[in-house]
SEDOLO-780408 format. One line per 8 residues: number of its first residue (from 1); their letters; for each residue x, y, z of C-alpha. Coordinates in steps of 0.2 Angstrom, whole numbers, plus 5000, padded with zeros to 4 digits. Layout:
BEGIN
NUM = a = X/Y/Z | ...
END
This chain:
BEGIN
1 = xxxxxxxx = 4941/4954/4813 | 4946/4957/4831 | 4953/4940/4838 | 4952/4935/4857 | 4968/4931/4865 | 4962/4919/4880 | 4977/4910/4889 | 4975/4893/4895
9 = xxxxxxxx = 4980/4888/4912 | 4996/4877/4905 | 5002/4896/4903 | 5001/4902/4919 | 5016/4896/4923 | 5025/4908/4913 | 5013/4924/4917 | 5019/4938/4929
17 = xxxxxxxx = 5012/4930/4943 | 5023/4915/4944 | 5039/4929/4940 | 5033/4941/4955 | 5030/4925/4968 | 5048/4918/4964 | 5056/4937/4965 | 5044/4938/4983
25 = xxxxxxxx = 5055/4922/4988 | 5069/4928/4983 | 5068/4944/4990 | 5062/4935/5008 | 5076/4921/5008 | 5091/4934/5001 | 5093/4944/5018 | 5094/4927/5028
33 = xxxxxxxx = 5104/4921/5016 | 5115/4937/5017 | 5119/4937/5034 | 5123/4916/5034 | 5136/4921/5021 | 5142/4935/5033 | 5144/4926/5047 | 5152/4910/5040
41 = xxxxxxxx = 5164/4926/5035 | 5168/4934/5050 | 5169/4915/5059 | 5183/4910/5049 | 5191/4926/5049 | 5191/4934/5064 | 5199/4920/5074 | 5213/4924/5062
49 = xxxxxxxx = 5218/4940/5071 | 5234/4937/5082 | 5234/4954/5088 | 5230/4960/5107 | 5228/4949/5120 | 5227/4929/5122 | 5215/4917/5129 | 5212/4900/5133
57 = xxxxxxxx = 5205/4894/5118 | 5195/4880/5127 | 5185/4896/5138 | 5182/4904/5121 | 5175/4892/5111 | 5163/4885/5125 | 5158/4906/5126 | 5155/4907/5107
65 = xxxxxxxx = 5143/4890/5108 | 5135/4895/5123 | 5130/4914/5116 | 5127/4905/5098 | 5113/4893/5104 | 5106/4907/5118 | 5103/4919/5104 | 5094/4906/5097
73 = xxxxxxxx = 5082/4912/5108 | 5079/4927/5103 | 5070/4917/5087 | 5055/4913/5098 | 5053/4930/5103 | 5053/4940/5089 | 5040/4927/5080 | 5031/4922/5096
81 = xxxxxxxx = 5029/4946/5095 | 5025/4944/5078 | 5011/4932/5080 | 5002/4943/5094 | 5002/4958/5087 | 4997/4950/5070 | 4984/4943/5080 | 4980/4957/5089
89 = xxxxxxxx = 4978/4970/5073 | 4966/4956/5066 | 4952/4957/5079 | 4956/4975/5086 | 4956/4986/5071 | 4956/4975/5054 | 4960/4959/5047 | 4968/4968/5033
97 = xxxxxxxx = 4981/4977/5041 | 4995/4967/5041 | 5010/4985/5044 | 5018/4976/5059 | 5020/4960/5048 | 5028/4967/5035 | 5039/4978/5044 | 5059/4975/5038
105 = xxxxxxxx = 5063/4977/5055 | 5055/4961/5058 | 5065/4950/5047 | 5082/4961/5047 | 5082/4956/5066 | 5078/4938/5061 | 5091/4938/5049 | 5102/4945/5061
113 = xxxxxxxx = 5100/4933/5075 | 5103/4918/5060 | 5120/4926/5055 | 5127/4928/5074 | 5122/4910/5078 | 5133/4906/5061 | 5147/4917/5067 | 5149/4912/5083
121 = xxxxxxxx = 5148/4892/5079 | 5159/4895/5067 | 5171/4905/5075 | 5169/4892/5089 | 5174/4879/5080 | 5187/4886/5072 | 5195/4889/5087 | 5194/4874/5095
129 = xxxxxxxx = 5210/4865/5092 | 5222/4879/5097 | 5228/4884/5111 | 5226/4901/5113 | 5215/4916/5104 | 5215/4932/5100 | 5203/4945/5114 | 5196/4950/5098
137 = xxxxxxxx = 5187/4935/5092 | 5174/4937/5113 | 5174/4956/5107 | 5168/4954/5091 | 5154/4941/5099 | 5150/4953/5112 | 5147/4968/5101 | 5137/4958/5088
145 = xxxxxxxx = 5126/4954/5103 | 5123/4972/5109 | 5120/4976/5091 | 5106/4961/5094 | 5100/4969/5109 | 5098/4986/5100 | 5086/4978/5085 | 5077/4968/5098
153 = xxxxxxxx = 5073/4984/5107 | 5069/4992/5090 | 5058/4979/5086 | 5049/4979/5104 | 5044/4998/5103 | 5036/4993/5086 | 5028/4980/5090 | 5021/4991/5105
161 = xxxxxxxx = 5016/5006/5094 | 5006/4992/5082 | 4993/4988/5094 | 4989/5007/5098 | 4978/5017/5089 | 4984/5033/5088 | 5001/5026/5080 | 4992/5014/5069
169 = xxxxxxxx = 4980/5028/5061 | 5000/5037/5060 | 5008/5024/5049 | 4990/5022/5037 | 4989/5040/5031 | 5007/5041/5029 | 5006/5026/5014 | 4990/5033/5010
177 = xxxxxxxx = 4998/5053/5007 | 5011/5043/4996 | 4998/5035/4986 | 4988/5050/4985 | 5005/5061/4980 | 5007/5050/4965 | 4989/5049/4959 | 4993/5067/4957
185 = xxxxxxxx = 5007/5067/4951 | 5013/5050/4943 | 5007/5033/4937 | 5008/5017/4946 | 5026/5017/4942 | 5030/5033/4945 | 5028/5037/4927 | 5026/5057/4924
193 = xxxxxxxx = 5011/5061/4913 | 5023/5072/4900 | 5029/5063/4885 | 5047/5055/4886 | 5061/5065/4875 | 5059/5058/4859 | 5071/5042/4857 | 5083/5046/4841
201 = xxxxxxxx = 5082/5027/4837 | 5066/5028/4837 | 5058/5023/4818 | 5050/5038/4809 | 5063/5049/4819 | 5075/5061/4810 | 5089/5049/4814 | 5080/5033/4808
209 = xxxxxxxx = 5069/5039/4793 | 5066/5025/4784 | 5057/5015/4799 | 5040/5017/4800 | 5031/5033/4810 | 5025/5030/4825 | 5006/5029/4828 | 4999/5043/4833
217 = xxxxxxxx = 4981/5043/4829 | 4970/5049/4845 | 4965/5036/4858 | 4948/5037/4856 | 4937/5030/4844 | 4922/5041/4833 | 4907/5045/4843 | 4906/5044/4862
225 = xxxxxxxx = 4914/5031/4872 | 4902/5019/4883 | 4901/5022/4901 | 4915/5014/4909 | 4926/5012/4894 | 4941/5017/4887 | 4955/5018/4875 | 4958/5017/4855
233 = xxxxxxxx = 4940/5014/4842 | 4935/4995/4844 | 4938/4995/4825 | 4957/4993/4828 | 4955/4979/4844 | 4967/4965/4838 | 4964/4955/4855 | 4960/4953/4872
241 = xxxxxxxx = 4967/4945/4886 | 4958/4936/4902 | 4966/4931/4920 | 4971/4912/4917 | 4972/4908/4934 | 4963/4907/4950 | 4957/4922/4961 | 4969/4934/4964
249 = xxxxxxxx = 4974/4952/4970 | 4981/4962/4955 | 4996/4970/4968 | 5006/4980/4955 | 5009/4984/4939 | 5025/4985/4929 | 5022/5000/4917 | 5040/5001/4912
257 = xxxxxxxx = 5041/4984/4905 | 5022/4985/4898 | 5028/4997/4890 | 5041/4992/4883 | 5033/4977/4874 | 5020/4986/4868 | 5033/4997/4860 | 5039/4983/4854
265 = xxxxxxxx = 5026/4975/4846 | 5020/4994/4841 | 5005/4990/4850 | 4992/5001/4863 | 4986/4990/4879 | 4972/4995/4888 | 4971/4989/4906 | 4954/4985/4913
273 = xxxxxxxx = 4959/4984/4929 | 4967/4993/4944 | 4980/4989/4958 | 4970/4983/4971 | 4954/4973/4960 | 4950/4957/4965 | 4955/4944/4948 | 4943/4931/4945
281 = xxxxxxxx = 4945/4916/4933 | 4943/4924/4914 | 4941/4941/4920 | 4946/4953/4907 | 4962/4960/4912 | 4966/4969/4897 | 4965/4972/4878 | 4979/4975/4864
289 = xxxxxxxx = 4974/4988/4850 | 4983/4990/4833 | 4999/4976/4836 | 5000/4958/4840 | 5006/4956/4858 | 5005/4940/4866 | 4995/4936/4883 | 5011/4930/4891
297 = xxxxxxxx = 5018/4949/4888 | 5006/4958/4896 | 5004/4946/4911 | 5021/4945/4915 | 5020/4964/4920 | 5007/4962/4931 | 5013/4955/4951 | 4997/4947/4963
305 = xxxxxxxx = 4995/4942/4979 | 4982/4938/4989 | 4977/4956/4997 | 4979/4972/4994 | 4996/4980/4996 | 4999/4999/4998 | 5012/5003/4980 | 4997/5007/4969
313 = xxxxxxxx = 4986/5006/4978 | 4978/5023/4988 | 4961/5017/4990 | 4968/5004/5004 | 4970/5019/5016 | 4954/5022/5015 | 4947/5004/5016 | 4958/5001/5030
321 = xxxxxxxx = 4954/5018/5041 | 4935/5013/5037 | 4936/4994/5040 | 4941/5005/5058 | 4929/5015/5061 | 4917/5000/5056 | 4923/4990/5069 | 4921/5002/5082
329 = xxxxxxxx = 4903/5006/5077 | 4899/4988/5079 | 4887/4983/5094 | 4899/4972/5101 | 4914/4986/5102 | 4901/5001/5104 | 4919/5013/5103 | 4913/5031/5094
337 = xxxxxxxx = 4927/5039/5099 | 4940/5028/5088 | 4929/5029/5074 | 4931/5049/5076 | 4947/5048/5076 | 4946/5036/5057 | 4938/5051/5052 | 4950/5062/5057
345 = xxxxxxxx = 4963/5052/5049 | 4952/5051/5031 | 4949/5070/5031 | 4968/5072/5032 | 4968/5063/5016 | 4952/5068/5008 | 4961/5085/5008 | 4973/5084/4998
353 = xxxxxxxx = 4973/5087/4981 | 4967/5071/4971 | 4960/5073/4952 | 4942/5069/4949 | 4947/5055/4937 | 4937/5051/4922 | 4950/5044/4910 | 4965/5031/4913
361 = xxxxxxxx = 4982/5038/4916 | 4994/5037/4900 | 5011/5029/4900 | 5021/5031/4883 | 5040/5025/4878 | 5052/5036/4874 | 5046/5043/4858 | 5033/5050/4867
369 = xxxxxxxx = 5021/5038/4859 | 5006/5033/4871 | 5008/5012/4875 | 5002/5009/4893 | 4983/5016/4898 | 4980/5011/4917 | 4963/5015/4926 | 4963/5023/4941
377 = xxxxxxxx = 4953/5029/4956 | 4945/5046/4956 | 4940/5056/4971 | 4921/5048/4971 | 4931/5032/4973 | 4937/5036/4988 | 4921/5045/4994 | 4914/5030/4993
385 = xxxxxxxx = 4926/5020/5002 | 4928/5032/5016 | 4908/5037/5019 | 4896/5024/5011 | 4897/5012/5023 | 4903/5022/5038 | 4888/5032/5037 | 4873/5022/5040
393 = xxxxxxxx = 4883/5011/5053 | 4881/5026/5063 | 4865/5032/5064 | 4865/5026/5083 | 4879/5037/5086 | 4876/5056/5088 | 4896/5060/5090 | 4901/5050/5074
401 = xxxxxxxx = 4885/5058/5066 | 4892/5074/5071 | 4909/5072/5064 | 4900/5067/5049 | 4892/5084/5047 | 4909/5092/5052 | 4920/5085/5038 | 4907/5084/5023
409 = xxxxxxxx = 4905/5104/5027 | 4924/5108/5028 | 4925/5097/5013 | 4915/5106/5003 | 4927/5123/5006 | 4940/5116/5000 | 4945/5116/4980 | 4955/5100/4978
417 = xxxxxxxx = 4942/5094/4965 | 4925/5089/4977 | 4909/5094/4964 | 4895/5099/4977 | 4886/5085/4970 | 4899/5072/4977 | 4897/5079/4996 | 4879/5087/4995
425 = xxxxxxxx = 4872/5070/4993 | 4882/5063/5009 | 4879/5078/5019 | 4861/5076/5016 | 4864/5059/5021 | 4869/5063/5035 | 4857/5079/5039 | 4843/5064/5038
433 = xxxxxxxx = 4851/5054/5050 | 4854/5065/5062 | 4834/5072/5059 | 4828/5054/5060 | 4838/5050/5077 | 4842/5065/5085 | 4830/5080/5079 | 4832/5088/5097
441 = xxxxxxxx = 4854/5087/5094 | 4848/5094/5075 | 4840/5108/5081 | 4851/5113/5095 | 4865/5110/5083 | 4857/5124/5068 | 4853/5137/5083 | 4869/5136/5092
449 = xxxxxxxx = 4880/5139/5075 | 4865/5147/5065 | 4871/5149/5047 | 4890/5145/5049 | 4884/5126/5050 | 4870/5126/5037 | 4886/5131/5024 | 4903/5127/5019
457 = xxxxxxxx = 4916/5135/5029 | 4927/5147/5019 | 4942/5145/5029 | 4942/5126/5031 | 4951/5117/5044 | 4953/5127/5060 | 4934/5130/5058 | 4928/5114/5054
465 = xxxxxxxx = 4939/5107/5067 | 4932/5120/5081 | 4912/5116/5074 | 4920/5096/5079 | 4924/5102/5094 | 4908/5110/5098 | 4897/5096/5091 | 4907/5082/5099
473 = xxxxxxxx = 4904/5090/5115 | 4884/5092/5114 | 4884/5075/5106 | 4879/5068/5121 | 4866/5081/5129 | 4849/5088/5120 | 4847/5106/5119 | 4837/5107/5136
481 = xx = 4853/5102/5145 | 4849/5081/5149
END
């Protein structure tokens, strides 16, 4: 009889969610804590030196103080450029965008400006009760302080190139290649779809043959799996495990360790949900076949947040790029262009190779068994994401229209896995809109590129691109020239 492992809220304290926030903590407050410990270092070391030239000890100690609480300064203005360009993303682009605030620079140079205020107050006092100091001890000040001056400036230029659009739509598809890269190639971890070498301890192995074999039954059950399911036969279901806590975003997920306790347990999980899924209170998050593993094990490999980061995640580029071009289209921005160039960043993505995934991606142990199934998006997915709601919030705009037609042709002569039923639908979409709003743009559009428009291109970019070109120029004028 298949038992339900439901875990109360006293547990949630010892899930992966409590594990991941304290690690976040950690990993924020260690650099600051870092550079405190280095520059309570150097303070108490480099007055030390006796080498080189002297100084009155008085001018340099009244130096240090005065450079260690002017630096503080520089505090104010890197979270004072933080907040506006937080700011700034939120009601220009997307309130999801959140590059700029995440960037290392942006803490390194905050760690940086707490350990030279540690330096130089220690250093100060440390020098205070001699008579004279080394020249070394104002050098090393002043070459921290250019070293300041350099991440400051660092962090400017960012903070500069985070407000435009052209770098912004840059720094999106570059996270959203990665994630695309490993969808191909890799699980959420990284993990490669071949089997491990098989692990000699391993029980039923020909070093160990007195332990028991390892299951290898096939995954799915007799008779065809429902829609949207997946995994071993319900027959061997021993339990199933719900989110304990409050909403949350599932951020990553550990396959490795997951792994490792299913091994463990000589159990299969089954993950019913994917890096970027909203978790609600008693949503199913996963179920255990053919072992016991507890709900603490499997949660504990699982880190949440409250939005959606980038790791596992390569449906966010193209949330993000259409939240953009949404924005743009909006009455109140009334901004075609920007939404053309979304698009232009989304078919860069759309045409790389990216598997029409049915199934969930297998992670084994090292025997090669399979332990970990984790579903993820397919190339409708991310269809979806990038046209579904794009499309009909442009039906006032002929260029976006335009670019619409563009991409879903050059799409559909590429081969990295598009059925023609997943872009003839949209095109037809779009055809519509274009007949509905525009039939004079329509029809000077099919005369001017006769058949080359009415089918795929062959060749792909260079001649989609040049059909944009052509399209977003007429956009704007009807066949008779007004």
């Amino acid at each position: 009889m298949n038992a339900r492992a439901t875990v109360g809220r006293n547990a949630s304290v010892r899930t992966g969610r409590a594990a991941f926030r304290r690690r976040r903590r950690l990993r924020a407050g260690l650099l600051q804590l870092i550079s405190v410990g280095v520059g309570l270092g150097l303070g108490l070391l480099v007055p030390e030196i006796r080498r080189g030239p002297v100084l009155p000890s008085r001018e340099v100690a009244e130096l240090l103080f005065a450079t260690g609480f002017g630096v503080l300064g520089a505090a104010t203005v890197i979270f004072s450029v933080l907040f506006l360009v937080v700011q700034w993303a939120a009601t220009t682009f997307t309130p999801r965008l959140t590059l700029f605030r995440d960037a290392p620079i942006v803490w390194r140079t905050f760690a940086f400006v707490v350990g030279l205020t540690v330096f130089c107050a220690t250093a100060a006092l440390a020098v205070a009760g001699r008579e004279h100091v080394s020249v070394v001890v104002p050098v090393a000040a002043g070459v921290l302080l250019l070293l300041l001056l350099a991440l400051l400036r660092g962090l400017l230029l960012q903070a500069v190139a985070a407000i435009q659009l052209a770098p912004v739509l840059r720094s999106i598809s570059e996270r959203g290649r990665a994630g695309l890269d490993a969808l191909g190639t890799s699980g959420p971890e990284g993990t490669p779809d071949l089997p491990h070498p098989p692990d000699p301890a391993a029980p039923g192995s020909p070093e160990n043959p007195d332990g028991p074999a390892p299951d290898r039954r096939p995954l799915a059950g007799p008779g065809p799996a429902p829609r949207g399911r997946f995994g071993p036969g319900p027959e061997r279901l021993r339990s199933t495990i719900r989110w304990p806590g409050a909403g949350a975003v599932l951020q990553r997920v550990d396959t490795g360790r997951l792994a490792q306790a299913a091994r463990a347990a000589n159990a299969v999980v089954v993950l019913r949900v994917s890096p970027g899924t909203t978790l609600r209170y008693d949503t199913t998050v996963a179920e255990v076949y053919d072992g016991d593993l507890p709900g603490s094990g499997v949660l504990r490999a699982l880190e949440t947040g409250a939005e959606r980061v980038f790791d596992q995640d390569p449906e966010l580029a193209f949330r993000l790029l259409a939240d953009i071009a949404l924005r743009a289209l909006s009455p109140a921005v009334n901004d075609p262009a920007t939404a053309v160039q979304a698009l232009d960043a989304m078919e860069d993505l759309l045409r790389r190779p990216v598997p029409p995934r049915e199934g969930p991606r297998e992670i084994t142990d090292r025997a090669g068994t399979v332990r970990v199934l984790v579903p993820l998006p397919g190339r409708e997915d991310l269809l979806r994401t990038a046209f579904d709601d794009v499309i009909p919030a442009a039906r006032n705009s002929p260029m976006v229209l335009v670019r619409l037609r563009t991409l879903l042709q050059d799409l559909g002569g590429t081969d990295h896995g598009a059925t023609d039923r997943q872009l003839a639908g949209r095109l037809a979409w779009v055809e519509e809109e274009l007949d509905t709003g525009f039939p004079r743009l329509r029809d000077g559009l099919t005369g001017e590129h006769g058949e080359r428009v009415g089918r795929p291109s062959p060749t792909g970019g260079d001649a989609g691109r040049d059909r944009g070109a052509d399209g977003g120029g007429t956009a704007g004028q009807e066949p008779d020239g007004r």
